[in-house]
N, CA, C and O atoms as a DFTB+ gen file, in Angstrom:
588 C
 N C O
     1  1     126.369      91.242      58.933
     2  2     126.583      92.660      59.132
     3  2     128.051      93.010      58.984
     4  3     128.477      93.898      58.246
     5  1     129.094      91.884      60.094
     6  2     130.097      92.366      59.712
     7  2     130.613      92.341      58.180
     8  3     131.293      93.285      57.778
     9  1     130.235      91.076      57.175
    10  2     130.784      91.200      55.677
    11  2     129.888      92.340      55.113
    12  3     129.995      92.552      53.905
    13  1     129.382      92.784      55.530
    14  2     128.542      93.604      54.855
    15  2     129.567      95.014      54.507
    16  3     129.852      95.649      53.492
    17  1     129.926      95.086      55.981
    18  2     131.158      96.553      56.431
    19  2     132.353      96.181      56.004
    20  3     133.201      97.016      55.692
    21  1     132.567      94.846      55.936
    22  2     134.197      94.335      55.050
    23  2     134.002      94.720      53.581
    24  3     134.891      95.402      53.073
    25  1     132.693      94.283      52.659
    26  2     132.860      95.231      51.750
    27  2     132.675      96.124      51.424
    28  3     132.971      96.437      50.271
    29  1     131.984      97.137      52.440
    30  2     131.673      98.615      52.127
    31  2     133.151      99.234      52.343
    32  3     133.469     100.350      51.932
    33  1     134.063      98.304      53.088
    34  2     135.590      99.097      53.469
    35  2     136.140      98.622      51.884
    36  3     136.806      99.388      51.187
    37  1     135.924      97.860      51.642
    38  2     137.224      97.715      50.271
    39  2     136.523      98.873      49.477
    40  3     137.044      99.961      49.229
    41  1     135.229      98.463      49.107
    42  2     134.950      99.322      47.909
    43  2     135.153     101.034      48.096
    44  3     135.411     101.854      47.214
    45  1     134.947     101.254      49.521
    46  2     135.467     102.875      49.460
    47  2     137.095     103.113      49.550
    48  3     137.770     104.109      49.809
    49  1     137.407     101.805      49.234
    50  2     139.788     101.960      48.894
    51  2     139.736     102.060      50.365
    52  3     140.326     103.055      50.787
    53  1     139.107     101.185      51.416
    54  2     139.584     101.267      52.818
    55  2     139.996     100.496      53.566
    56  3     140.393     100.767      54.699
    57  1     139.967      99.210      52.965
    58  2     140.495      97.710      52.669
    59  2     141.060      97.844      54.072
    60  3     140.453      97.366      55.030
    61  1     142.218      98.491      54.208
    62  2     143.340      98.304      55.602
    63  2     142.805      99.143      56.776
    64  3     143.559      99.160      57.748
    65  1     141.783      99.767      56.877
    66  2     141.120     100.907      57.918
    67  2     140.855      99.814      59.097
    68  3     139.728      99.319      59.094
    69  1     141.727      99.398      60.064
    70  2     141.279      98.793      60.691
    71  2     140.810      99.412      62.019
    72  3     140.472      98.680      62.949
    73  1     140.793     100.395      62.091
    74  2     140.409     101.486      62.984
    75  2     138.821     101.303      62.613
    76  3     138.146     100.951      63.580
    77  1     138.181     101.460      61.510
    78  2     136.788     101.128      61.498
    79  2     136.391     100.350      61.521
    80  3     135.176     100.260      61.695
    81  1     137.412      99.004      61.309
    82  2     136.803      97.772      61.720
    83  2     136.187      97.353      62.456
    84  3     135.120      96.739      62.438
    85  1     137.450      97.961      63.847
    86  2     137.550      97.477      65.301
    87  2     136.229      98.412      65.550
    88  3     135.438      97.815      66.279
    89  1     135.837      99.498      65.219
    90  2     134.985     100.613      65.339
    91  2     133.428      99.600      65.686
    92  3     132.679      99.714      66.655
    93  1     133.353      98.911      64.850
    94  2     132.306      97.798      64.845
    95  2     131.931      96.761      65.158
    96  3     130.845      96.237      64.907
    97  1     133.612      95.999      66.280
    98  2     133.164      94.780      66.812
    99  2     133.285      95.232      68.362
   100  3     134.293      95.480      69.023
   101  1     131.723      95.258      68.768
   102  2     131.066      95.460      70.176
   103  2     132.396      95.355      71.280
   104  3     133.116      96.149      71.885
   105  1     132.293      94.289      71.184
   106  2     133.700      93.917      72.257
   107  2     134.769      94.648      72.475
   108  3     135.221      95.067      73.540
   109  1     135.206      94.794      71.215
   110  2     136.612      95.771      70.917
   111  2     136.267      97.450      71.535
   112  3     137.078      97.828      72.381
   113  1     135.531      98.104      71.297
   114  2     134.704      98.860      71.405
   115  2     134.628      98.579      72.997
   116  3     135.428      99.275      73.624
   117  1     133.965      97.848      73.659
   118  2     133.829      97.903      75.299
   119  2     135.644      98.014      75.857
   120  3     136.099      98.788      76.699
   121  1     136.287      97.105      75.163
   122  2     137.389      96.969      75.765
   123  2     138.117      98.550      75.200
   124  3     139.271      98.434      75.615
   125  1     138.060      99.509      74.703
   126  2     138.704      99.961      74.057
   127  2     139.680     100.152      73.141
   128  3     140.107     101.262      72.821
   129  1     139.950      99.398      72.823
   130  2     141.098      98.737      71.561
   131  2     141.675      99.834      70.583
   132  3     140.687     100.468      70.215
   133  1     142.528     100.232      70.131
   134  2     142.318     101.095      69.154
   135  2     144.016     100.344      68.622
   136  3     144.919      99.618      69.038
   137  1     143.732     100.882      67.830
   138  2     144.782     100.315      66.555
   139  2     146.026     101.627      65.790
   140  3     145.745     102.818      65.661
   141  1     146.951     101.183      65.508
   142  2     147.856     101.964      65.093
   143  2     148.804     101.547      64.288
   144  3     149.710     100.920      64.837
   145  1     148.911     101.783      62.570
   146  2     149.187     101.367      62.039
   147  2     150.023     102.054      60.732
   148  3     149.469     102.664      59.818
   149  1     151.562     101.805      60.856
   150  2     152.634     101.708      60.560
   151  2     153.434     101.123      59.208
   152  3     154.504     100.526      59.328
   153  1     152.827     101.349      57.960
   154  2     153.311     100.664      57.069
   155  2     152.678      98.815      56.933
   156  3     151.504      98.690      56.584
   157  1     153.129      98.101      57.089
   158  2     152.452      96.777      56.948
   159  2     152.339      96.267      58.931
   160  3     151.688      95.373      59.470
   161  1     153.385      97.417      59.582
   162  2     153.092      96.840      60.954
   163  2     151.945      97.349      61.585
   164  3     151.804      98.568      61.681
   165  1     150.992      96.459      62.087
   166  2     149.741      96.669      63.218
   167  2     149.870      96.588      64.591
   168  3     150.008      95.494      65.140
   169  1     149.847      97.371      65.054
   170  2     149.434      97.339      66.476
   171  2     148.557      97.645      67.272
   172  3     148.261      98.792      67.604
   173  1     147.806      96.108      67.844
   174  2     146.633      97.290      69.023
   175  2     147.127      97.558      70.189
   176  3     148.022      97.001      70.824
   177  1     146.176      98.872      70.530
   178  2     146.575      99.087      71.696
   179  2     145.058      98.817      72.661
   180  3     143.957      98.594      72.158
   181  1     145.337      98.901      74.053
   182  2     144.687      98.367      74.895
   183  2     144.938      99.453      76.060
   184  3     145.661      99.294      77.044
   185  1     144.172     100.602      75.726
   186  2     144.360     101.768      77.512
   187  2     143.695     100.765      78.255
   188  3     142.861      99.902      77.979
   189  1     144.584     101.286      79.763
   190  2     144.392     100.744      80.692
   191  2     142.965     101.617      81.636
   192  3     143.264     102.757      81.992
   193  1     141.295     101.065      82.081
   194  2     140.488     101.004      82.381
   195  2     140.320     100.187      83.417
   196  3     140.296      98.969      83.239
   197  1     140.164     100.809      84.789
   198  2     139.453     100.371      85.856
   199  2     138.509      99.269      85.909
   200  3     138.578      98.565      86.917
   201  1     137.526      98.935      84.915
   202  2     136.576      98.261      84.068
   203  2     137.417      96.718      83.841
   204  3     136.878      95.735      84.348
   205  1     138.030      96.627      83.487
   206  2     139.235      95.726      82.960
   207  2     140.113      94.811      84.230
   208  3     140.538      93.703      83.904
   209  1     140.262      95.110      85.089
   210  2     141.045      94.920      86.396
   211  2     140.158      93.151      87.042
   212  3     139.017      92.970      87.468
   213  1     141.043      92.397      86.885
   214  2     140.499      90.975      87.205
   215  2     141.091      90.685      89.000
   216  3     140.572      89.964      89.852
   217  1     142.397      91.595      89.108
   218  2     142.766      90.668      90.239
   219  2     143.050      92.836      91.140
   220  3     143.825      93.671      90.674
   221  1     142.205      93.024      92.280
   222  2     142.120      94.268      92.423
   223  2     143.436      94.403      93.723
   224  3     143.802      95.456      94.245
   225  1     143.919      93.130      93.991
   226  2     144.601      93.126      95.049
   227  2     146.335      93.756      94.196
   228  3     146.925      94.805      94.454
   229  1     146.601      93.044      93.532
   230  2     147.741      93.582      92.989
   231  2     147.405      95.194      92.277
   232  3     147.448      95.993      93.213
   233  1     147.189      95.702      91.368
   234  2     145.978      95.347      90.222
   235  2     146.183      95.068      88.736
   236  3     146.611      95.802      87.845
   237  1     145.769      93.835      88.715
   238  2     146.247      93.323      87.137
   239  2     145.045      92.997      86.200
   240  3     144.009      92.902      86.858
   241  1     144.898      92.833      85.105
   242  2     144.355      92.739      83.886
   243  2     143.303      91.046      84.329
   244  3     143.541      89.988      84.912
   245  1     142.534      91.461      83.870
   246  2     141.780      89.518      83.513
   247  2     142.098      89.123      83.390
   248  3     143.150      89.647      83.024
   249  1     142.193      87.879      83.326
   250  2     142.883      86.852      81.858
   251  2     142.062      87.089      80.628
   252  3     142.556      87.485      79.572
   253  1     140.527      86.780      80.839
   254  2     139.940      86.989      79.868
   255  2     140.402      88.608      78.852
   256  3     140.520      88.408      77.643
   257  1     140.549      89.524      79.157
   258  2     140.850      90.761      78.392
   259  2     142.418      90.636      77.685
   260  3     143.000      91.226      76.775
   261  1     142.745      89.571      78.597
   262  2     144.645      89.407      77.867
   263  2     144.364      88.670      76.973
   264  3     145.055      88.910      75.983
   265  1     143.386      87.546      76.780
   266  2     142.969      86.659      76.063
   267  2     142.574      87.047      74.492
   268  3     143.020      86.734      73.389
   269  1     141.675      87.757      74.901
   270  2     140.683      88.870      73.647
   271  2     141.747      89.529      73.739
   272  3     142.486      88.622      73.356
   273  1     142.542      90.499      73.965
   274  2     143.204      91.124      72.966
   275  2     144.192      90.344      72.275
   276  3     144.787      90.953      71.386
   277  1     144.610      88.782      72.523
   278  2     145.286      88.301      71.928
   279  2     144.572      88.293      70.849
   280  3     145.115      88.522      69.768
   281  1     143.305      88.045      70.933
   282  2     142.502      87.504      69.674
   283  2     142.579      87.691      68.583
   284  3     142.963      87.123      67.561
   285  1     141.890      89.162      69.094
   286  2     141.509      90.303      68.438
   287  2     142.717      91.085      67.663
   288  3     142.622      92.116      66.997
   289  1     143.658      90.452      67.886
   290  2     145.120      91.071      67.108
   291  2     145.414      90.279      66.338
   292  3     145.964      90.764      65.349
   293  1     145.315      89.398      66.331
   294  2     145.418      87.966      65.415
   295  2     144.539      88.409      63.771
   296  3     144.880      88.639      62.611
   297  1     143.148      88.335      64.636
   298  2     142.110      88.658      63.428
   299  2     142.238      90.109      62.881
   300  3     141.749      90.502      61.822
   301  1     142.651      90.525      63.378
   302  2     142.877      92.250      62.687
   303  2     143.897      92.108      62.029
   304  3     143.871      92.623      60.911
   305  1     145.295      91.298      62.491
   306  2     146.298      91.260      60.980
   307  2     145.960      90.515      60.153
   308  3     146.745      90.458      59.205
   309  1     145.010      89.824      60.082
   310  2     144.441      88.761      59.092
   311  2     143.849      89.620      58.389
   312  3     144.121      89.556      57.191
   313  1     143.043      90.505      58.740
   314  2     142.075      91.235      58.063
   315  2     143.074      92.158      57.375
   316  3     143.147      92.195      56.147
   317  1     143.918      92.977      58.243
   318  2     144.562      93.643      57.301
   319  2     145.482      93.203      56.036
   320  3     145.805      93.972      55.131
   321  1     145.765      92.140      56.109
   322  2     146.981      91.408      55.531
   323  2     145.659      91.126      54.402
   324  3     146.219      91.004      53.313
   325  1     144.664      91.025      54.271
   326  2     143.679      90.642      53.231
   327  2     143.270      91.492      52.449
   328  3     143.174      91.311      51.235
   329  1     142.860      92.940      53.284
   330  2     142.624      94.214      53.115
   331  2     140.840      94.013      53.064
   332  3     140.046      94.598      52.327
   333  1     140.558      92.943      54.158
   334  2     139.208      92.863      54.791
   335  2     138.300      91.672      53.434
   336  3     137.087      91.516      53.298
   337  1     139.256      91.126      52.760
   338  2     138.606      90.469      51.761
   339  2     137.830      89.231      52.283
   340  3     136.799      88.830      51.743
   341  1     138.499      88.549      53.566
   342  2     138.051      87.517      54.266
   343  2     137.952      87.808      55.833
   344  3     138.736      88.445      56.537
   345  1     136.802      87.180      56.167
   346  2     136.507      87.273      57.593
   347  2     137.380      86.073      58.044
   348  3     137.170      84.978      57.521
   349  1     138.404      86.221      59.040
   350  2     138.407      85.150      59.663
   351  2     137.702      84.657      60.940
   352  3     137.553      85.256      62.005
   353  1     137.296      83.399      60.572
   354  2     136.715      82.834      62.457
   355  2     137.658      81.811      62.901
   356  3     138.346      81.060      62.210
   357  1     137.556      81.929      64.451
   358  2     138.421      81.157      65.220
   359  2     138.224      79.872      65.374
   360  3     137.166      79.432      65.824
   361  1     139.528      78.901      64.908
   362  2     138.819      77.524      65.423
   363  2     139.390      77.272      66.422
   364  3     138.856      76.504      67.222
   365  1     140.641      77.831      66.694
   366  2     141.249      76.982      68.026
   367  2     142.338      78.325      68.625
   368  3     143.016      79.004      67.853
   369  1     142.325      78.471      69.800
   370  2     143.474      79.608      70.052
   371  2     144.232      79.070      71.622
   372  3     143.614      79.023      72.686
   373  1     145.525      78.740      71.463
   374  2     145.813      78.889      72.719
   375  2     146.606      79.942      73.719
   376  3     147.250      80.748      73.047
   377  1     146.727      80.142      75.080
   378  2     146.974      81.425      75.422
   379  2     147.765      80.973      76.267
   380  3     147.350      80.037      76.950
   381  1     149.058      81.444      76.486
   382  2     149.986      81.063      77.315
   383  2     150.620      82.579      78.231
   384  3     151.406      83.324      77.645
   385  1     150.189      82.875      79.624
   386  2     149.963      83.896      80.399
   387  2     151.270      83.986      81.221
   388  3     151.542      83.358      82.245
   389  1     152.167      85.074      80.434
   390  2     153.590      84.924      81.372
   391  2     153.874      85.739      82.247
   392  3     155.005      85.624      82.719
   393  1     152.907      86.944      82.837
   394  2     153.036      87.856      83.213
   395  2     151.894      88.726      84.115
   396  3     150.898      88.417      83.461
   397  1     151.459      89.486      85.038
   398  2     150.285      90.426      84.990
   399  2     149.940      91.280      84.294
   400  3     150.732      91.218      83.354
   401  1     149.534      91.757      84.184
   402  2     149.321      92.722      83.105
   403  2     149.130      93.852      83.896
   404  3     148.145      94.077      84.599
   405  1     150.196      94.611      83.739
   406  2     149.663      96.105      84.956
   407  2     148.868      97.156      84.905
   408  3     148.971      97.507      83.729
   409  1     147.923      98.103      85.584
   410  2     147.384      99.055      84.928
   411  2     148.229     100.237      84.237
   412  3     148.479     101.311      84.785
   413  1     148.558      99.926      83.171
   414  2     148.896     100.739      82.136
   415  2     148.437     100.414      80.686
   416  3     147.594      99.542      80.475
   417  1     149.168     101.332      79.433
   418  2     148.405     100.733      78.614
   419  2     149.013      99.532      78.228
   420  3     150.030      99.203      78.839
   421  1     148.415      98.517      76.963
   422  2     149.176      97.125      76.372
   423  2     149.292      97.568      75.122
   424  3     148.760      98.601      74.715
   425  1     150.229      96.552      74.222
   426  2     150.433      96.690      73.103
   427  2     150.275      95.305      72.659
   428  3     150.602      94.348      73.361
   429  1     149.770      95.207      71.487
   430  2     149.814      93.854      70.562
   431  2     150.192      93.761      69.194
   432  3     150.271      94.802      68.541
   433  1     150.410      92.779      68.724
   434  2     151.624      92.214      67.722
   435  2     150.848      91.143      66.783
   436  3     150.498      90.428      67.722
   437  1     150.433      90.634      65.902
   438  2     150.664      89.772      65.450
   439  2     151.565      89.064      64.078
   440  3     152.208      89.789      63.318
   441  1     151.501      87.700      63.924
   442  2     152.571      87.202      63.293
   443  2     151.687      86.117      61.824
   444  3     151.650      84.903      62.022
   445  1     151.224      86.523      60.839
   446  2     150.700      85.458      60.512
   447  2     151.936      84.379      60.278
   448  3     153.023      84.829      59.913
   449  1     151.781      83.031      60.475
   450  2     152.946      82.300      60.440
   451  2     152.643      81.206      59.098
   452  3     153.606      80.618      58.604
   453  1     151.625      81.045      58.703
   454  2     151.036      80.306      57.378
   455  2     149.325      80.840      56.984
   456  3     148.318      80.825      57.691
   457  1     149.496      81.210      55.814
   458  2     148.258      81.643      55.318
   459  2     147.817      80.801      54.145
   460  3     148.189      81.022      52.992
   461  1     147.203      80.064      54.413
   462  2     146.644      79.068      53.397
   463  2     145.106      79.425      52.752
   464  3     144.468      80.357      53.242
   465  1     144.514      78.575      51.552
   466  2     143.459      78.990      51.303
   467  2     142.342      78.982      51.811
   468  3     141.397      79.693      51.469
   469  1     142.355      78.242      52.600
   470  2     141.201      78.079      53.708
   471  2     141.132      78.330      55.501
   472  3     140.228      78.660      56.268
   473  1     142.587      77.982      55.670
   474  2     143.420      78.327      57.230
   475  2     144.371      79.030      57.668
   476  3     145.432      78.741      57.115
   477  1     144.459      79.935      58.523
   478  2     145.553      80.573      58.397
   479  2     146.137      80.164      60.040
   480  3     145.373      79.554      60.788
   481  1     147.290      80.485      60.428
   482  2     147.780      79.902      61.965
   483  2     148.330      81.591      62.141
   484  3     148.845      82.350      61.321
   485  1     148.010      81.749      63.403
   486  2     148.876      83.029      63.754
   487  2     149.387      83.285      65.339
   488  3     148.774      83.186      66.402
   489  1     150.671      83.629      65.056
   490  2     151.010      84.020      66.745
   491  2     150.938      85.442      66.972
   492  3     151.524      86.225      66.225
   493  1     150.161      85.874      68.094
   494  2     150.396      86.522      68.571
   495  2     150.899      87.113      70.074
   496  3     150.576      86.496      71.090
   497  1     151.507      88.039      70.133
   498  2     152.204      89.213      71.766
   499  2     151.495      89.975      71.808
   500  3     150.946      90.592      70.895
   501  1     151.343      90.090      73.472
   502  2     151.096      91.456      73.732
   503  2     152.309      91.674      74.912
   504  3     153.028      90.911      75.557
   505  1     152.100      93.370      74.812
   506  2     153.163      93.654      76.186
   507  2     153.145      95.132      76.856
   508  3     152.519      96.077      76.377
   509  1     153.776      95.176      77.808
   510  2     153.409      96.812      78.389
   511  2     154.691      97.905      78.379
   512  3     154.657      99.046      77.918
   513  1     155.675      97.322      78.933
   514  2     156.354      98.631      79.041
   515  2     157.400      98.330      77.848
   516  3     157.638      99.082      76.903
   517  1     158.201      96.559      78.199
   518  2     158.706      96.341      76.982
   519  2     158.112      95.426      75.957
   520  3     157.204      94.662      76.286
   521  1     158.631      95.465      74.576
   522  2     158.276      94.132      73.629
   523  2     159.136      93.096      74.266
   524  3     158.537      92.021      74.314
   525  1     159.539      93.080      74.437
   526  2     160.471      91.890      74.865
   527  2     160.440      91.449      76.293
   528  3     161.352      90.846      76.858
   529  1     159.538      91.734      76.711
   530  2     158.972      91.011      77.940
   531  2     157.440      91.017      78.282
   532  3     156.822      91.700      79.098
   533  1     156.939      89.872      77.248
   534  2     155.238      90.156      76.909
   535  2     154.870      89.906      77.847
   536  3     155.739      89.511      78.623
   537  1     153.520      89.952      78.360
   538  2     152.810      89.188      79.304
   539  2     151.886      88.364      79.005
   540  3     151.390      87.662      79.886
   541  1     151.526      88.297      77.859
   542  2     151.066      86.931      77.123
   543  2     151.021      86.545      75.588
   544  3     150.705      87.440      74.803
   545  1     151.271      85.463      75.166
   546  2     151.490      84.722      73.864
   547  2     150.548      84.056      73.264
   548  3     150.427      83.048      73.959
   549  1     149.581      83.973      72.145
   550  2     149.028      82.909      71.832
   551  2     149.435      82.405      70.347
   552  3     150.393      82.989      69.839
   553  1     148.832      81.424      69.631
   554  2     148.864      80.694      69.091
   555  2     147.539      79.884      68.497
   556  3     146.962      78.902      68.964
   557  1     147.349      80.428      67.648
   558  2     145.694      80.196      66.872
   559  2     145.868      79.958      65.388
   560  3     146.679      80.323      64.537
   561  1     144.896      79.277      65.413
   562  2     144.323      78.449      63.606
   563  2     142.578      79.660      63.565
   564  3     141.730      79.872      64.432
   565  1     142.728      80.160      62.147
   566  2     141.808      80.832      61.966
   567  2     140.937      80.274      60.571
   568  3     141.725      80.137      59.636
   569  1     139.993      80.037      60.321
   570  2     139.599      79.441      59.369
   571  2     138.754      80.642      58.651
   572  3     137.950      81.432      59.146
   573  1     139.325      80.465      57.005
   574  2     139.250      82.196      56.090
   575  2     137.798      81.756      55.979
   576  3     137.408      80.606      56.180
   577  1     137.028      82.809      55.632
   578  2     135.569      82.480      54.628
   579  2     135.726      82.761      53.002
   580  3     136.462      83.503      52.350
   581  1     135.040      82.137      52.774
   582  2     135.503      82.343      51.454
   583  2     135.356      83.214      50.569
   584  3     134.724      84.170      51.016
   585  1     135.773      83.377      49.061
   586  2     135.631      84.819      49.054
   587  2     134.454      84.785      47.766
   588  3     133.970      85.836      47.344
């Protein structure tokens, strides 16, 4: 289903719409995700939702939702950087948690760092008030499908 909508986006010249992407993966969609996009720079964003709140005593973010939006930023600059030509799936991601995540909104970043024909590695940030003081980092191998 999803390659189905990866090529209904190229062929209508929508290749980089990652706003309809995200429009279509369930998750993204529960979490609210929305995307904003800047010339070749992507950013998701992540409003902050009551729904979302892992630790209610402070109140900070999941891990799991800091996690997925690392993900999910990773695979969206992949996608965009392709212009949706390849799905990537995850083989390995790690998440390194430097921060809470406060109720406000987040921002995310990614970095592809090698794009090969079959693998790509990517880092990604997210962060809240500044870039430069994320509250979490990952580091993932994405394996392309082919085309």
């Amino acid at each position: 289903r999803v390659m189905k909508l990866l090529a209904e986006l190229r062929a209508q010249g929508r290749g980089r719409d990652m706003a309809a992407v995200l429009a279509h993966i369930p998750y993204a969609r529960f979490l609210g995700i929305d995307v904003d996009v800047k010339g070749n720079e992507v950013t998701t964003i992540l409003p902050f939702k009551e729904d979302l709140v892992g630790n209610v005593n402070l109140p900070a973010l999941h891990g799991g939702v800091i996690g997925a939006l690392l993900e999910i930023t990773a695979v969206t600059q992949l996608l965009f950087d392709t212009s949706c030509e390849r799905l990537p799936k995850t083989i390995d991601l790690s998440v390194d948690y430097l921060r809470s995540g406060r109720p406000q909104p987040t921002y995310g970043r990614a970095i592809v760092t090698r794009h090969g024909r079959r693998v790509a590695n990517v880092r990604s940030e997210i962060w809240q008030e500044e870039r430069s003081r994320p509250i979490g980092v990952s580091h993932g191998h994405f394996l392309l499908a082919p085309l």
